[in-house]
MARLUMBA-227030 format. One record per atom (N, C-alpha, C): atom name; residue number from 1; residue in three letters; z, y, x. Coordinates in steps of 0.02 Angstrom, whole numbers, plus 50000, padded with zeros to 5 digits. Layout:
! MARLUMBA-227030
REC atom   n res    zz    yy    xx
REC   CA NUM ala     Z     Y     X
...
END
This chain:
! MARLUMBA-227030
REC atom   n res    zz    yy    xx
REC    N   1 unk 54530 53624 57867
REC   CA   1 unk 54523 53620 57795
REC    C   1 unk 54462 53576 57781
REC    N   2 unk 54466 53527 57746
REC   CA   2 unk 54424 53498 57730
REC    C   2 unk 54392 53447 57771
REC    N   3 unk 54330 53459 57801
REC   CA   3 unk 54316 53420 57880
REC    C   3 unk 54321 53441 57912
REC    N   4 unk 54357 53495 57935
REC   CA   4 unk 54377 53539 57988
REC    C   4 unk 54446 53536 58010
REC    N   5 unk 54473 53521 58072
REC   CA   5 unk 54512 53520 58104
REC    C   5 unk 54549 53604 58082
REC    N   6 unk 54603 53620 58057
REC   CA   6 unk 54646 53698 58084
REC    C   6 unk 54709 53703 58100
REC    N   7 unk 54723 53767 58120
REC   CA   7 unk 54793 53765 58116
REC    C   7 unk 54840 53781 58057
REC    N   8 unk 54896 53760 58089
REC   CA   8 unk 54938 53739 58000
REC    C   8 unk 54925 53827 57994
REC    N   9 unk 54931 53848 57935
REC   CA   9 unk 54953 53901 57906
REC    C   9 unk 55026 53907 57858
REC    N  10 unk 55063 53965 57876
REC   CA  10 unk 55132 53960 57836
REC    C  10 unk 55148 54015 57806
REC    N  11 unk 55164 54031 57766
REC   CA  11 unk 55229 54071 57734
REC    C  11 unk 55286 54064 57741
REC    N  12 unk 55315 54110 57783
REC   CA  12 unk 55409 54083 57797
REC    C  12 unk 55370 54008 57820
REC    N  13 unk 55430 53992 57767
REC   CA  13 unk 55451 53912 57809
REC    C  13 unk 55369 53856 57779
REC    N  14 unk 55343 53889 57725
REC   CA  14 unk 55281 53846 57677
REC    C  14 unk 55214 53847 57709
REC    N  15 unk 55213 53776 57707
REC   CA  15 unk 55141 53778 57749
REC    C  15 unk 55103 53784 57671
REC    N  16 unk 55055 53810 57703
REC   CA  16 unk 54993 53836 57663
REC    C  16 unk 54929 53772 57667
REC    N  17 unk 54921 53758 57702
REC   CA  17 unk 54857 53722 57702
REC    C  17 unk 54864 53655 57643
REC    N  18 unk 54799 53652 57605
REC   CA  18 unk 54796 53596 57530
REC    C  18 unk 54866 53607 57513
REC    N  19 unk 54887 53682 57512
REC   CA  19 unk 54939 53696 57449
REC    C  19 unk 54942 53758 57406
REC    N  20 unk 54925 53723 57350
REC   CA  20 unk 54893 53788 57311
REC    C  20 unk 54948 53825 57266
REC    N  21 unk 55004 53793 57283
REC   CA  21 unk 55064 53828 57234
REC    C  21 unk 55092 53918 57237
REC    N  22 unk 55075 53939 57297
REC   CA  22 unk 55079 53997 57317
REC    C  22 unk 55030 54025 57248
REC    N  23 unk 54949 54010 57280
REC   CA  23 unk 54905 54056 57257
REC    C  23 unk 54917 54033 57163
REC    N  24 unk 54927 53984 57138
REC   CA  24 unk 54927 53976 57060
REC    C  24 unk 54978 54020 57029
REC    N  25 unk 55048 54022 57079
REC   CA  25 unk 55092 54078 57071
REC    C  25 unk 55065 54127 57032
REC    N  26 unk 55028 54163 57105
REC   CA  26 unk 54988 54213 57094
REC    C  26 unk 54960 54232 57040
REC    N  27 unk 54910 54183 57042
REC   CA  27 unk 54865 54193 56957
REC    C  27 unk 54909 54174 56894
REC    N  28 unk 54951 54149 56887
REC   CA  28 unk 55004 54139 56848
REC    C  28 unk 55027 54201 56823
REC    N  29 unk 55064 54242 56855
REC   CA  29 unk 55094 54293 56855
REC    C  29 unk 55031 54355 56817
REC    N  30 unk 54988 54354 56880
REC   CA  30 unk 54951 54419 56885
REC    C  30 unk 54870 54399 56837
REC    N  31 unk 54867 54355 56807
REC   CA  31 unk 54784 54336 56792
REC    C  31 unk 54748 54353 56837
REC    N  32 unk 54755 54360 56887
REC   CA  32 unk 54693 54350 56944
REC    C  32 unk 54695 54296 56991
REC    N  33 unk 54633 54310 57009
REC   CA  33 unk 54613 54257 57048
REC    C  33 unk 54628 54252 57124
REC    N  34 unk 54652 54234 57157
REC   CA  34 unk 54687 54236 57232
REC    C  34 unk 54664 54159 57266
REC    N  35 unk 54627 54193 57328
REC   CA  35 unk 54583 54139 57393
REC    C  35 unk 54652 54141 57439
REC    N  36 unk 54646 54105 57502
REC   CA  36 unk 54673 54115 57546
REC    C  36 unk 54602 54075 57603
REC    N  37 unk 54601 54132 57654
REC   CA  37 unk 54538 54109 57694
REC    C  37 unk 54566 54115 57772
REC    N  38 unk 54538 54059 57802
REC   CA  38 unk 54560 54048 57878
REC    C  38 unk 54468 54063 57901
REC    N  39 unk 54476 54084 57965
REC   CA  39 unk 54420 54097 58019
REC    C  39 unk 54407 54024 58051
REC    N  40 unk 54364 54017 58041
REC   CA  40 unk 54348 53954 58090
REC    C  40 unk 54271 53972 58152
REC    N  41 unk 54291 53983 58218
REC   CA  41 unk 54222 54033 58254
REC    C  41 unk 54248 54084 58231
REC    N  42 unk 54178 54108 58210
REC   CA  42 unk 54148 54160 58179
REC    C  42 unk 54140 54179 58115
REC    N  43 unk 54153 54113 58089
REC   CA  43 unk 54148 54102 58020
REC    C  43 unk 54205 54086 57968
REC    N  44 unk 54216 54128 57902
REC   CA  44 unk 54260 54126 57864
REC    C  44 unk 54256 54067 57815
REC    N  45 unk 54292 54021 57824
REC   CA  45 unk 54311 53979 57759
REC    C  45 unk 54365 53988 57724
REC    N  46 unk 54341 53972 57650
REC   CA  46 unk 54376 53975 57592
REC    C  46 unk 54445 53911 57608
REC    N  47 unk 54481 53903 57596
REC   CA  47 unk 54542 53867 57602
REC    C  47 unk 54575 53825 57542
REC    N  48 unk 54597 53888 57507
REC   CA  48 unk 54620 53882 57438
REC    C  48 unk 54600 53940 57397
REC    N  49 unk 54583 53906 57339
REC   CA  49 unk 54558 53953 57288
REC    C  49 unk 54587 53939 57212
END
């Protein structure tokens, strides 16, 4: 994500990574706010927000 090398992330068949259509869904529907965060190390990065 970003300058970081990851692995794809998916839903079913939808890759997730720089795709924010899942999470806008989300807040669409529900007015909230929905991250999706991958581990990179030790350390958690934000992905999509």
């Amino acid at each position: 994500m970003g300058e970081r090398a990851t692995c794809r992330l998916k839903n079913g068949a939808m890759t997730l990574n720089l795709n924010t259509e899942i999470v806008d869904r989300f807040t669409s529907v529900t007015k909230a706010v929905a991250t999706v965060f991958v581990r990179f190390l030790d350390k958690p990065s934000a992905s999509v927000a």
